[in-house]
TORMAR-327363 format. One record per atom (N, C-alpha, C, CB): residue number from 1; residue in one letter; chain; x negated, y, z. Coordinates in Angstrom, 1 decimal, decimal comma. Glycine has a CB too. Example, Ala and Ser with C-alpha at 12.3 -4.5 7.8 and 13.67 -1.06 7.14 Angstrom:
2
[1 "A" "A" [-13,2 -5,7 7,8]]
[1 "A" "A" [-12,3 -4,5 7,8]]
[1 "A" "A" [-13,2 -3,3 7,8]]
[1 "A" "A" [-11,3 -4,5 9,0]]
[2 "S" "A" [-12,8 -2,2 7,1]]
[2 "S" "A" [-13,7 -1,1 7,1]]
[2 "S" "A" [-12,9 0,0 7,9]]
[2 "S" "A" [-14,1 -0,6 5,7]]
***
This chain:
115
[1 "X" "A" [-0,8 -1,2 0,0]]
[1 "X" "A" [0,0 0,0 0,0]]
[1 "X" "A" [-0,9 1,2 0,0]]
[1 "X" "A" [1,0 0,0 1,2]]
[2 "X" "A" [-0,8 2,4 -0,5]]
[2 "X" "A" [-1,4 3,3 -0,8]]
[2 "X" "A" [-1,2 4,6 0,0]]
[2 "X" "A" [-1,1 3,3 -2,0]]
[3 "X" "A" [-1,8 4,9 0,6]]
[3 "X" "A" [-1,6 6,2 1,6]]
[3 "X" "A" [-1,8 7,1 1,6]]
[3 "X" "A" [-1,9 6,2 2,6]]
[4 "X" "A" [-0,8 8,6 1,1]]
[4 "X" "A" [-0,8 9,9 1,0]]
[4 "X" "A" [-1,6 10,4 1,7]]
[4 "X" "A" [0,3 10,5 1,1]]
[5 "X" "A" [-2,8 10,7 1,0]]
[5 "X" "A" [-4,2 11,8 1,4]]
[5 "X" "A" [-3,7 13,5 1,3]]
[5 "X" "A" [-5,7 11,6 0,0]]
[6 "X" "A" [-2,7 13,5 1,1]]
[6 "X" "A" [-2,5 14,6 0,6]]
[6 "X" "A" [-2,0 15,2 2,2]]
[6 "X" "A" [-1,4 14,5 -0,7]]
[7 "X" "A" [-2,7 16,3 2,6]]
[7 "X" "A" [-2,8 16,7 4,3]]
[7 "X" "A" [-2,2 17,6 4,5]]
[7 "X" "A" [-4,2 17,0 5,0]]
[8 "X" "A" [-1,1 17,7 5,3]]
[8 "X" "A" [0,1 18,6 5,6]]
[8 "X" "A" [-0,8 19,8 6,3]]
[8 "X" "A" [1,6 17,9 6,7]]
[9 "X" "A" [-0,3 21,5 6,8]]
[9 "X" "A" [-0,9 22,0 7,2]]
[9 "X" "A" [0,1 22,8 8,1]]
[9 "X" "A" [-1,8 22,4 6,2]]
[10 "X" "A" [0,0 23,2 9,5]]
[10 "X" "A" [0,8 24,1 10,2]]
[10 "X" "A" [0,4 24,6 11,2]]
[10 "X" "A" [1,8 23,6 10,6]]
[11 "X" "A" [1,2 25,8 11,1]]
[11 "X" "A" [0,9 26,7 12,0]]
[11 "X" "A" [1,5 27,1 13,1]]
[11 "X" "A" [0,7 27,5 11,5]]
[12 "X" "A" [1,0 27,7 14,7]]
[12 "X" "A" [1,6 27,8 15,8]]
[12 "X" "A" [1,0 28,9 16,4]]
[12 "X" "A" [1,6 26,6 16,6]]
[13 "X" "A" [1,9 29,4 16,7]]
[13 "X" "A" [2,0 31,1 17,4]]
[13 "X" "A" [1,5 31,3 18,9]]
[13 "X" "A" [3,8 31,6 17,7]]
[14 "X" "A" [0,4 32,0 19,1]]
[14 "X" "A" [-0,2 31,7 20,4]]
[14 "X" "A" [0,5 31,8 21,3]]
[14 "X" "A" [-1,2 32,4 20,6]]
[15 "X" "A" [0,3 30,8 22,3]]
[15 "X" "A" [1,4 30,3 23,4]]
[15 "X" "A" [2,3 29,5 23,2]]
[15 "X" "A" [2,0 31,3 24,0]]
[16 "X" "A" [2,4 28,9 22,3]]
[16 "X" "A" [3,4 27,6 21,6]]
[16 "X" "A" [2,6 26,0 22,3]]
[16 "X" "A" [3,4 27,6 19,3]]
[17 "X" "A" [3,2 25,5 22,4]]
[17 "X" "A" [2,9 24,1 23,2]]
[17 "X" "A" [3,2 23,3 22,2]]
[17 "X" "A" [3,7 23,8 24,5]]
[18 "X" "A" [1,8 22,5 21,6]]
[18 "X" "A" [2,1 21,6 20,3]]
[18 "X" "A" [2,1 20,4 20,8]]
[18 "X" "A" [1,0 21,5 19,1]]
[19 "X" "A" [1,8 19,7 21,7]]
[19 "X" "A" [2,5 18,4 22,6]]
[19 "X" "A" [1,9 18,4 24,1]]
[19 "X" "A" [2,1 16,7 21,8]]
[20 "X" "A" [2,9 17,8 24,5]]
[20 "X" "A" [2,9 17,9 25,9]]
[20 "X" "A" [2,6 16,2 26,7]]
[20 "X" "A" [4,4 18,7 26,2]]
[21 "X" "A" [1,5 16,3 27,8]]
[21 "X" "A" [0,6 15,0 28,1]]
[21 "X" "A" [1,9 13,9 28,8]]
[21 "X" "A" [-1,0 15,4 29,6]]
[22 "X" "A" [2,2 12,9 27,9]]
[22 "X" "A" [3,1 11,9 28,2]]
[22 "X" "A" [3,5 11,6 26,6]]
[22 "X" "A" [4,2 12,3 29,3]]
[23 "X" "A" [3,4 12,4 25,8]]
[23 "X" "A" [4,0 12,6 24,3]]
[23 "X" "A" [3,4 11,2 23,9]]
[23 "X" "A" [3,2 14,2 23,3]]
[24 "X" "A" [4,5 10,8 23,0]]
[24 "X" "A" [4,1 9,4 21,6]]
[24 "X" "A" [3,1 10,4 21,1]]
[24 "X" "A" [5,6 8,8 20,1]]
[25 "X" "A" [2,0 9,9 20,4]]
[25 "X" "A" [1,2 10,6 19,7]]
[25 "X" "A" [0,8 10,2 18,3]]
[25 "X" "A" [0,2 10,7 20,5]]
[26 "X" "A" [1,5 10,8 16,6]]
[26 "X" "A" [1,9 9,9 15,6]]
[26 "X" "A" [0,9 10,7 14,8]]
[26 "X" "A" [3,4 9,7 15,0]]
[27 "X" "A" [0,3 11,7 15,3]]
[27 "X" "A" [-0,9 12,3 14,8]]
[27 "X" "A" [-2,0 13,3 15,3]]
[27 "X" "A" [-0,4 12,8 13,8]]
[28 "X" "A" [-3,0 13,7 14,7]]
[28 "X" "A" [-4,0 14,4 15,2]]
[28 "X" "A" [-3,7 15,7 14,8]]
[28 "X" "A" [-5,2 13,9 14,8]]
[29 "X" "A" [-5,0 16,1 15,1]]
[29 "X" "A" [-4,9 17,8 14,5]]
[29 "X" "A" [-6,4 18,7 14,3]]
[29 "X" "A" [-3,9 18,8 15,7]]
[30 "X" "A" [-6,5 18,9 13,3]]
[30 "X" "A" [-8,1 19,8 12,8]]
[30 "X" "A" [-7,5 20,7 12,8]]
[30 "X" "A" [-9,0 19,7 11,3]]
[31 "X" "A" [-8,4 22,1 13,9]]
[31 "X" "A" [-8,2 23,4 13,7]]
[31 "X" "A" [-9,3 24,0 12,5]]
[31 "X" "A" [-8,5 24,0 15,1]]
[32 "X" "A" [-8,1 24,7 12,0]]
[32 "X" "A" [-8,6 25,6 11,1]]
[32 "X" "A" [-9,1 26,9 11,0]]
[32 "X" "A" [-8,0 25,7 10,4]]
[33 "X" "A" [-7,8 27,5 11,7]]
[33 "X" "A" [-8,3 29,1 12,6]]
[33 "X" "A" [-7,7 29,0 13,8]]
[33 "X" "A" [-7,7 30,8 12,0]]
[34 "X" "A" [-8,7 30,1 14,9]]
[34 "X" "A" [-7,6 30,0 16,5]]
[34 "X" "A" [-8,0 29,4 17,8]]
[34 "X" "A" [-6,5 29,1 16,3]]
[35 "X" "A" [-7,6 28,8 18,5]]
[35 "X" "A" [-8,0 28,4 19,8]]
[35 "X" "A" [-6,9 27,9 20,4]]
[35 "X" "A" [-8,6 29,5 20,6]]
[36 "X" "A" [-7,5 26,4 21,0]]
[36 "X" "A" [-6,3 25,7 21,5]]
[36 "X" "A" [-6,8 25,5 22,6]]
[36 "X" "A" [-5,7 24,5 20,9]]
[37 "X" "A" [-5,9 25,6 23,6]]
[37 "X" "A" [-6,7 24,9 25,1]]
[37 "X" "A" [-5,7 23,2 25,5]]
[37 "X" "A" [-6,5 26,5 27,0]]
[38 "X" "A" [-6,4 22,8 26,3]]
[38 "X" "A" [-6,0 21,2 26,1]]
[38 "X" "A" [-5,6 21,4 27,8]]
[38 "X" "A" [-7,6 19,7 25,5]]
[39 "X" "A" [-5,3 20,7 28,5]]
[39 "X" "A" [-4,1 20,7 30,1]]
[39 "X" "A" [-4,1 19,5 30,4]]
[39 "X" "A" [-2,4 21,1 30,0]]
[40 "X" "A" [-4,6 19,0 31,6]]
[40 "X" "A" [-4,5 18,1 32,4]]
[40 "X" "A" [-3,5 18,5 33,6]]
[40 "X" "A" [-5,8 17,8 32,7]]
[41 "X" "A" [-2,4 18,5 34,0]]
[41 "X" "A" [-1,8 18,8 35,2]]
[41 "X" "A" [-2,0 20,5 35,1]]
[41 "X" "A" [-2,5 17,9 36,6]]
[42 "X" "A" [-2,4 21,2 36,0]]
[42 "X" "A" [-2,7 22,3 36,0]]
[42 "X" "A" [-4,4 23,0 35,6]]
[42 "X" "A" [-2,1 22,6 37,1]]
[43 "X" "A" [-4,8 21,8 34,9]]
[43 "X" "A" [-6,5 22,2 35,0]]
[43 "X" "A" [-6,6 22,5 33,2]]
[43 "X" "A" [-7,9 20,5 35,7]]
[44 "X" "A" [-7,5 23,2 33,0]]
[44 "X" "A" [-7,6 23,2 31,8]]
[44 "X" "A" [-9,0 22,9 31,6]]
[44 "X" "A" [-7,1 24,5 31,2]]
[45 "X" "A" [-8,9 21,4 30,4]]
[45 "X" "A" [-10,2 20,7 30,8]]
[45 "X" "A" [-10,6 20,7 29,7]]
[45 "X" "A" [-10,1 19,4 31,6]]
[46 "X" "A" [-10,5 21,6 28,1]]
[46 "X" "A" [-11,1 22,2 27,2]]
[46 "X" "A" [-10,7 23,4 26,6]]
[46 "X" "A" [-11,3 21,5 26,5]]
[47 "X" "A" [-11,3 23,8 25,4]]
[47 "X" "A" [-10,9 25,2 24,7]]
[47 "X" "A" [-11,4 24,9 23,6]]
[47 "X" "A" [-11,5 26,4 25,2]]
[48 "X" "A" [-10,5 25,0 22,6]]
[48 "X" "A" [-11,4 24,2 21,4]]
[48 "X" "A" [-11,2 25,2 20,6]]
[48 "X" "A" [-10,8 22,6 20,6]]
[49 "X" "A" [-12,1 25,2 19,3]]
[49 "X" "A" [-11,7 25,9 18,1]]
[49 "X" "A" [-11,9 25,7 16,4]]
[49 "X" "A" [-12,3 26,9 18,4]]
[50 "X" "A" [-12,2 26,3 15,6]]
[50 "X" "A" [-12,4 26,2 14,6]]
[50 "X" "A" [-13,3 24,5 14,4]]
[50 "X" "A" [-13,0 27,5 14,3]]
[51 "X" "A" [-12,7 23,9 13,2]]
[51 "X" "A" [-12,9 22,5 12,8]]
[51 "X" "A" [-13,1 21,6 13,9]]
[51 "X" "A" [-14,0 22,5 11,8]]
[52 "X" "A" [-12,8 21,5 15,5]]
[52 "X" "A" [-12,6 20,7 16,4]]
[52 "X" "A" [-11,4 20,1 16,2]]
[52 "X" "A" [-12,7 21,3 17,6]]
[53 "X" "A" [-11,1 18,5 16,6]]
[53 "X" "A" [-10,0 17,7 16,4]]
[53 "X" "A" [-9,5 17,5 17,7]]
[53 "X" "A" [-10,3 16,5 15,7]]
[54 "X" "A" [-8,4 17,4 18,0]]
[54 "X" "A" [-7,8 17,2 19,4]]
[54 "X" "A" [-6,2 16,4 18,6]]
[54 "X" "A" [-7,5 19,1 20,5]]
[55 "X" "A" [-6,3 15,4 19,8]]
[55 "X" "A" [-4,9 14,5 19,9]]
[55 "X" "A" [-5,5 13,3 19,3]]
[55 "X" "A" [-3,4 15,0 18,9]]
[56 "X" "A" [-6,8 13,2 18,6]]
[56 "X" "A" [-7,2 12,0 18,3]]
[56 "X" "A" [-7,2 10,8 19,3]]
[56 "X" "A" [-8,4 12,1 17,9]]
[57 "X" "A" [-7,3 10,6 20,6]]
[57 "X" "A" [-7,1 9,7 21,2]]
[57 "X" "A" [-5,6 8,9 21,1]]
[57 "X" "A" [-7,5 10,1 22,3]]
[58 "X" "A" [-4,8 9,1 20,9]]
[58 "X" "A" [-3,2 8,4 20,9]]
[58 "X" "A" [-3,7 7,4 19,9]]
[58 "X" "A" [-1,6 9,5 20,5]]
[59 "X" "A" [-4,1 8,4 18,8]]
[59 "X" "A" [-4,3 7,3 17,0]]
[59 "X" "A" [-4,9 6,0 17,4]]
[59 "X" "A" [-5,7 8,0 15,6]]
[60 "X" "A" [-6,4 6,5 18,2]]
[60 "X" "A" [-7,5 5,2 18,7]]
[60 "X" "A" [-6,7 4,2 19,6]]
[60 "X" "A" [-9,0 5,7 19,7]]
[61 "X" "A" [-5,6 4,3 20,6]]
[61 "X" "A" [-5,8 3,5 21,3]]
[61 "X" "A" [-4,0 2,9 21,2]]
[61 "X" "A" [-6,5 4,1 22,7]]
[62 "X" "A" [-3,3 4,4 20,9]]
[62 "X" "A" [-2,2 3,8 21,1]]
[62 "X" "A" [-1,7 4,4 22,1]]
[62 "X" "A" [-2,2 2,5 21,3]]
[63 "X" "A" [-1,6 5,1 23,6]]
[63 "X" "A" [-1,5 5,1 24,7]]
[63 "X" "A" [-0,9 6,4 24,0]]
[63 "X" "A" [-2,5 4,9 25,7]]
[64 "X" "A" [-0,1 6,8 25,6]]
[64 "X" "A" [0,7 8,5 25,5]]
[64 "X" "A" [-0,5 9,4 25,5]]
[64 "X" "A" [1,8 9,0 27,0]]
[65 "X" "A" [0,0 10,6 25,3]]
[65 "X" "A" [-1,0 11,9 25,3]]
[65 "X" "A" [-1,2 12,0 26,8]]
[65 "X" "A" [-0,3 13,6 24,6]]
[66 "X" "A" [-3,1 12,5 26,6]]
[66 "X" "A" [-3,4 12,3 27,7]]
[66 "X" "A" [-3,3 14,1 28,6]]
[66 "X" "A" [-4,9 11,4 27,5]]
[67 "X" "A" [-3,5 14,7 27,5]]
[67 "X" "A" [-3,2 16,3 27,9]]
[67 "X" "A" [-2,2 17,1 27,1]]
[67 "X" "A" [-4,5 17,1 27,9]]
[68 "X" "A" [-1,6 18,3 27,6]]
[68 "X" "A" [-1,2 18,9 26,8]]
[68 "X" "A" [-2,1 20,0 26,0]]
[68 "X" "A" [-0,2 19,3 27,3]]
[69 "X" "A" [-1,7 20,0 24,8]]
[69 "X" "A" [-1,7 21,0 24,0]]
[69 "X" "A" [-1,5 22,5 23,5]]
[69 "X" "A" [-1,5 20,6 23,6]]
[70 "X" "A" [-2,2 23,4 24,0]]
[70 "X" "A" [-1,2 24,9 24,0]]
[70 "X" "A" [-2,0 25,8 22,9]]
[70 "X" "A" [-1,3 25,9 25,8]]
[71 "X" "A" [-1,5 26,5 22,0]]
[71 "X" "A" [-2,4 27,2 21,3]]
[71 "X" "A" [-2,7 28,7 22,1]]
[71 "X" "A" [-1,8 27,3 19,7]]
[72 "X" "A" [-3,9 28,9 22,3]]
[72 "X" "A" [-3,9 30,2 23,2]]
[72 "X" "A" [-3,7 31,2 22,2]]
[72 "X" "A" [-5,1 30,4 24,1]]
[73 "X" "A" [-3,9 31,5 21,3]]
[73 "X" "A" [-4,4 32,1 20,0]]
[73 "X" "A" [-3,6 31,9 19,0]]
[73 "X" "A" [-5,7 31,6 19,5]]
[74 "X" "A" [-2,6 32,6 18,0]]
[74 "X" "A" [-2,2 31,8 16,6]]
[74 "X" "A" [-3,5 31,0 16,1]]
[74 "X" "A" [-1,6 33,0 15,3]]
[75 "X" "A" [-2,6 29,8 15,7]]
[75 "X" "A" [-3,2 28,8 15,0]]
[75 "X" "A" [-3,1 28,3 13,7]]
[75 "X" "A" [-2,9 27,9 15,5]]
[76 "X" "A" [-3,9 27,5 12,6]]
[76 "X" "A" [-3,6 27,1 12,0]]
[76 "X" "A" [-4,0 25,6 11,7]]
[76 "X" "A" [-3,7 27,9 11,4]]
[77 "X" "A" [-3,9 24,6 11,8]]
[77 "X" "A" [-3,8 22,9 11,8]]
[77 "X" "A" [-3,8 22,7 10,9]]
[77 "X" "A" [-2,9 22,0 12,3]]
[78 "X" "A" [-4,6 21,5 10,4]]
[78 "X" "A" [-4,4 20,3 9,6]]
[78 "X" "A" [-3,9 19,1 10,2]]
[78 "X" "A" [-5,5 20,0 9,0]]
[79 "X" "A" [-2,5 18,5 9,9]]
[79 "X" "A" [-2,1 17,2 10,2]]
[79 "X" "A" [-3,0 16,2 9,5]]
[79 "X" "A" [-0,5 16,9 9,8]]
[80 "X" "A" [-3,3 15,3 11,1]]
[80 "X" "A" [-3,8 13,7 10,4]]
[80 "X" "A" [-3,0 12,7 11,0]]
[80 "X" "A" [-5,5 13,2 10,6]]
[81 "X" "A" [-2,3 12,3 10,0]]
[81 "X" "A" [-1,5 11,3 10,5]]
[81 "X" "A" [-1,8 9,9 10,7]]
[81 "X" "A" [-0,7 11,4 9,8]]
[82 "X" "A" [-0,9 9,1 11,4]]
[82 "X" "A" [-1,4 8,3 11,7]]
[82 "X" "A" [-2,1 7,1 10,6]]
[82 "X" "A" [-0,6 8,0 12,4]]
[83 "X" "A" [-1,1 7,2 9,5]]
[83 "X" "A" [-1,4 6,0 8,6]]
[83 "X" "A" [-3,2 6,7 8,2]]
[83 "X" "A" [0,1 5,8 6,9]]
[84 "X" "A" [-3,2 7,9 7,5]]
[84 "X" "A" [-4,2 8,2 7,1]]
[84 "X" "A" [-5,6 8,2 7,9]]
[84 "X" "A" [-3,8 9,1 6,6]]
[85 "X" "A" [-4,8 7,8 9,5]]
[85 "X" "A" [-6,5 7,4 10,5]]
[85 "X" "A" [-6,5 6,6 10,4]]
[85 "X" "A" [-7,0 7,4 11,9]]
[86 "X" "A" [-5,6 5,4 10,4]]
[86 "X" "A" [-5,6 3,9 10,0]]
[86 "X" "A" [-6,5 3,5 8,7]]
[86 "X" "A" [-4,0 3,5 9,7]]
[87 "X" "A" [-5,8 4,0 8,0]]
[87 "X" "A" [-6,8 3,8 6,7]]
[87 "X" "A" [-8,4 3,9 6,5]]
[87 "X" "A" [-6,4 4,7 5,9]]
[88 "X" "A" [-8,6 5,5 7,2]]
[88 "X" "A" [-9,7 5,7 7,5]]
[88 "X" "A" [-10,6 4,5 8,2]]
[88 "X" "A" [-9,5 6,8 8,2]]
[89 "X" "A" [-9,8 3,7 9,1]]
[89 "X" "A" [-10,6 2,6 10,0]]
[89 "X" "A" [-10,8 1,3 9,6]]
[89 "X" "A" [-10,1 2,3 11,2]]
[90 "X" "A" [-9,9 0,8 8,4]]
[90 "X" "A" [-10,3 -0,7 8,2]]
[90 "X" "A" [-11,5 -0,3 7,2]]
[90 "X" "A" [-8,9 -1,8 7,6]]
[91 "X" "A" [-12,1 -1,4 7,8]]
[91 "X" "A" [-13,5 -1,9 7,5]]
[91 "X" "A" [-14,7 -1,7 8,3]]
[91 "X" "A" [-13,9 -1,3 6,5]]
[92 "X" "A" [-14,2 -0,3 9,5]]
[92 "X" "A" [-15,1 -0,2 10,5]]
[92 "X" "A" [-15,3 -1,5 11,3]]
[92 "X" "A" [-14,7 0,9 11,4]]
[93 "X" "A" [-16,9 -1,6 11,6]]
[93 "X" "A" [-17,4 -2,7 12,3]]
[93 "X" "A" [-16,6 -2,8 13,7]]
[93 "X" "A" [-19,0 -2,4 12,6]]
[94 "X" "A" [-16,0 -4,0 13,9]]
[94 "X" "A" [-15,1 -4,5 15,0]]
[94 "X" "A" [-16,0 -4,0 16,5]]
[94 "X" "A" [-14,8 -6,5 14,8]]
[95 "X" "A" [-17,0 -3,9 16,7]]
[95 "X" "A" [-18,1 -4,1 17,4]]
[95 "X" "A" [-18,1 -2,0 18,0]]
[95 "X" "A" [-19,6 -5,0 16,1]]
[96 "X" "A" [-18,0 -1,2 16,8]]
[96 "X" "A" [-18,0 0,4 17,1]]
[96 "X" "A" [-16,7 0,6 17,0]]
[96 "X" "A" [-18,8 1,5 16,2]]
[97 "X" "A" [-15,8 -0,1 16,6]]
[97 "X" "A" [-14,3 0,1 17,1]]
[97 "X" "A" [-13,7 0,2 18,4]]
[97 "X" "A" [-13,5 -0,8 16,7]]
[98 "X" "A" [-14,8 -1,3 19,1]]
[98 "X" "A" [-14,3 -1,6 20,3]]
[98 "X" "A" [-15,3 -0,4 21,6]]
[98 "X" "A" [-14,4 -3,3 20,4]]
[99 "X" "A" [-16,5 0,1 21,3]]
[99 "X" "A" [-17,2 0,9 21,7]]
[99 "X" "A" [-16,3 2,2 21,7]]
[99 "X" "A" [-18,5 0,8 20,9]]
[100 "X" "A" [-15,9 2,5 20,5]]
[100 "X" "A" [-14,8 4,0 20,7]]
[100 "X" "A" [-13,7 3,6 21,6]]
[100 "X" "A" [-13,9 4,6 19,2]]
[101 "X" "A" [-13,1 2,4 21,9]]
[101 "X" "A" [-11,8 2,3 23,1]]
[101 "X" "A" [-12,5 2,4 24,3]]
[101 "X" "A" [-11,0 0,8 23,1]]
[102 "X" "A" [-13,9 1,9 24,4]]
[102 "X" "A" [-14,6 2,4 25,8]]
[102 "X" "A" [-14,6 3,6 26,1]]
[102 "X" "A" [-15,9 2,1 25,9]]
[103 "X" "A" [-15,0 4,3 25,1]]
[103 "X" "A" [-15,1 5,5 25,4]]
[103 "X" "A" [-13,7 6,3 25,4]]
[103 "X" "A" [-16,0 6,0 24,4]]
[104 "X" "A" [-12,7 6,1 25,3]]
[104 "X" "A" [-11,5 6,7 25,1]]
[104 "X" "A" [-11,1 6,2 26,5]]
[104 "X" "A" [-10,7 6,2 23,8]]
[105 "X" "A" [-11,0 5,2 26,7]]
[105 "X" "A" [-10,4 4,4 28,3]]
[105 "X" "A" [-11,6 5,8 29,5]]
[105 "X" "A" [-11,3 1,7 28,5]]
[106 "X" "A" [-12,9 6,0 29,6]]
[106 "X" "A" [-13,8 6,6 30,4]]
[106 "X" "A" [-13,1 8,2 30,1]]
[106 "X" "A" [-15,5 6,3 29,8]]
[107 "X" "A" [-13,2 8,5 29,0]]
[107 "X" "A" [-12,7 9,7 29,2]]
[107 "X" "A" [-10,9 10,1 29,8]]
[107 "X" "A" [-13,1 10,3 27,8]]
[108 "X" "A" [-10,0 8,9 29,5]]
[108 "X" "A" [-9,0 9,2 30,5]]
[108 "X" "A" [-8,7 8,7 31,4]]
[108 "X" "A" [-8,1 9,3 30,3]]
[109 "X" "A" [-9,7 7,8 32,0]]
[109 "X" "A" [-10,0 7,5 33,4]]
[109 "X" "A" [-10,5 9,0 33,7]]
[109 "X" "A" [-11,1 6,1 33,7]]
[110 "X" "A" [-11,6 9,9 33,0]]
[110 "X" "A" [-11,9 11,6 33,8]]
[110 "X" "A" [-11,0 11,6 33,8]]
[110 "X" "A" [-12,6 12,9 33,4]]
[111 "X" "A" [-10,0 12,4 33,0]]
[111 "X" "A" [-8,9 13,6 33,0]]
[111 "X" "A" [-8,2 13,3 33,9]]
[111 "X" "A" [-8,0 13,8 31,9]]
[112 "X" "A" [-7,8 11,9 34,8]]
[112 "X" "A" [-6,8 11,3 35,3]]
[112 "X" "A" [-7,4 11,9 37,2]]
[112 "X" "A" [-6,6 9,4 34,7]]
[113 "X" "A" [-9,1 11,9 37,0]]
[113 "X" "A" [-9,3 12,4 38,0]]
[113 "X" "A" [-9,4 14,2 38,1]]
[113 "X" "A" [-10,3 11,7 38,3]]
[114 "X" "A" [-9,3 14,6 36,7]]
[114 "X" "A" [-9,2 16,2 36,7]]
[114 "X" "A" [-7,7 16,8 37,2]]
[114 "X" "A" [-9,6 16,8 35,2]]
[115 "X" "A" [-7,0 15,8 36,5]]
[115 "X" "A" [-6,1 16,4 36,4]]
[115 "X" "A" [-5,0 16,3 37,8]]
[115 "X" "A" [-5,7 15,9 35,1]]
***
Protein backbone atom coordinates (compact mmCIF):
# COMPACT_ATOMS: atom_id res chain seq x y z
CA UNK A 1 0.00 0.00 0.00
CA UNK A 2 1.36 3.28 -0.85
CA UNK A 3 1.58 6.15 1.65
CA UNK A 4 0.81 9.92 0.97
CA UNK A 5 4.20 11.84 1.38
CA UNK A 6 2.48 14.61 0.62
CA UNK A 7 2.82 16.67 4.32
CA UNK A 8 -0.14 18.65 5.55
CA UNK A 9 0.93 21.97 7.16
CA UNK A 10 -0.84 24.06 10.22
CA UNK A 11 -0.91 26.68 12.00
CA UNK A 12 -1.60 27.79 15.84
CA UNK A 13 -2.03 31.12 17.44
CA UNK A 14 0.21 31.73 20.36
CA UNK A 15 -1.35 30.30 23.42
CA UNK A 16 -3.43 27.61 21.64
CA UNK A 17 -2.89 24.14 23.17
CA UNK A 18 -2.05 21.56 20.31
CA UNK A 19 -2.51 18.43 22.64
CA UNK A 20 -2.92 17.91 25.86
CA UNK A 21 -0.57 14.96 28.12
CA UNK A 22 -3.05 11.88 28.16
CA UNK A 23 -3.96 12.64 24.31
CA UNK A 24 -4.09 9.45 21.63
CA UNK A 25 -1.18 10.58 19.75
CA UNK A 26 -1.86 9.91 15.58
CA UNK A 27 0.86 12.29 14.76
CA UNK A 28 4.00 14.37 15.18
CA UNK A 29 4.92 17.83 14.45
CA UNK A 30 8.10 19.80 12.81
CA UNK A 31 8.24 23.38 13.69
CA UNK A 32 8.64 25.62 11.07
CA UNK A 33 8.29 29.14 12.63
CA UNK A 34 7.65 29.96 16.49
CA UNK A 35 8.02 28.45 19.82
CA UNK A 36 6.29 25.71 21.53
CA UNK A 37 6.73 24.88 25.11
CA UNK A 38 6.01 21.19 26.08
CA UNK A 39 4.13 20.69 30.06
CA UNK A 40 4.50 18.11 32.37
CA UNK A 41 1.77 18.79 35.20
CA UNK A 42 2.67 22.33 35.99
CA UNK A 43 6.51 22.21 35.02
CA UNK A 44 7.57 23.22 31.76
CA UNK A 45 10.15 20.75 30.82
CA UNK A 46 11.10 22.21 27.21
CA UNK A 47 10.93 25.15 24.71
CA UNK A 48 11.36 24.18 21.38
CA UNK A 49 11.70 25.89 18.11
CA UNK A 50 12.40 26.21 14.63
CA UNK A 51 12.87 22.53 12.76
CA UNK A 52 12.59 20.70 16.43
CA UNK A 53 9.97 17.71 16.41
CA UNK A 54 7.77 17.21 19.42
CA UNK A 55 4.87 14.47 19.87
CA UNK A 56 7.21 11.96 18.28
CA UNK A 57 7.13 9.68 21.23
CA UNK A 58 3.23 8.44 20.93
CA UNK A 59 4.34 7.30 17.02
CA UNK A 60 7.50 5.17 18.67
CA UNK A 61 5.76 3.52 21.33
CA UNK A 62 2.17 3.75 21.13
CA UNK A 63 1.48 5.15 24.67
CA UNK A 64 -0.69 8.46 25.53
CA UNK A 65 1.00 11.93 25.29
CA UNK A 66 3.41 12.25 27.69
CA UNK A 67 3.20 16.25 27.95
CA UNK A 68 1.17 18.91 26.79
CA UNK A 69 1.75 21.01 24.01
CA UNK A 70 1.24 24.94 24.03
CA UNK A 71 2.42 27.22 21.27
CA UNK A 72 3.87 30.18 23.18
CA UNK A 73 4.43 32.10 19.97
CA UNK A 74 2.16 31.83 16.63
CA UNK A 75 3.17 28.75 15.02
CA UNK A 76 3.58 27.14 11.99
CA UNK A 77 3.82 22.90 11.77
CA UNK A 78 4.40 20.32 9.57
CA UNK A 79 2.06 17.15 10.23
CA UNK A 80 3.82 13.72 10.36
CA UNK A 81 1.53 11.33 10.45
CA UNK A 82 1.37 8.25 11.66
CA UNK A 83 1.39 5.99 8.63
CA UNK A 84 4.18 8.22 7.08
CA UNK A 85 6.51 7.36 10.51
CA UNK A 86 5.58 3.88 10.05
CA UNK A 87 6.82 3.79 6.71
CA UNK A 88 9.71 5.74 7.48
CA UNK A 89 10.65 2.58 10.00
CA UNK A 90 10.29 -0.67 8.21
CA UNK A 91 13.51 -1.86 7.51
CA UNK A 92 15.14 -0.20 10.52
CA UNK A 93 17.43 -2.66 12.32
CA UNK A 94 15.07 -4.51 14.95
CA UNK A 95 18.11 -4.13 17.40
CA UNK A 96 18.01 0.44 17.13
CA UNK A 97 14.25 0.11 17.12
CA UNK A 98 14.30 -1.55 20.30
CA UNK A 99 17.25 0.86 21.70
CA UNK A 100 14.77 4.01 20.71
CA UNK A 101 11.85 2.27 23.06
CA UNK A 102 14.62 2.39 25.79
CA UNK A 103 15.11 5.50 25.37
CA UNK A 104 11.54 6.67 25.08
CA UNK A 105 10.45 4.39 28.32
CA UNK A 106 13.79 6.60 30.36
CA UNK A 107 12.72 9.74 29.24
CA UNK A 108 8.96 9.21 30.54
CA UNK A 109 9.96 7.52 33.37
CA UNK A 110 11.94 11.58 33.82
CA UNK A 111 8.90 13.56 33.03
CA UNK A 112 6.75 11.31 35.31
CA UNK A 113 9.28 12.41 37.95
CA UNK A 114 9.22 16.16 36.73
CA UNK A 115 6.09 16.38 36.35
Amino acid sequence: MAVNTVLERRFFPAGETIFREGDKGNVAYIIQSGVVELWCGRTCIAELRDNAIFGEMALIDGAPRMATAKAQSDINVILLPRAVFDAKMEGVDPFVIKLIGILINNVRNFAKMVG
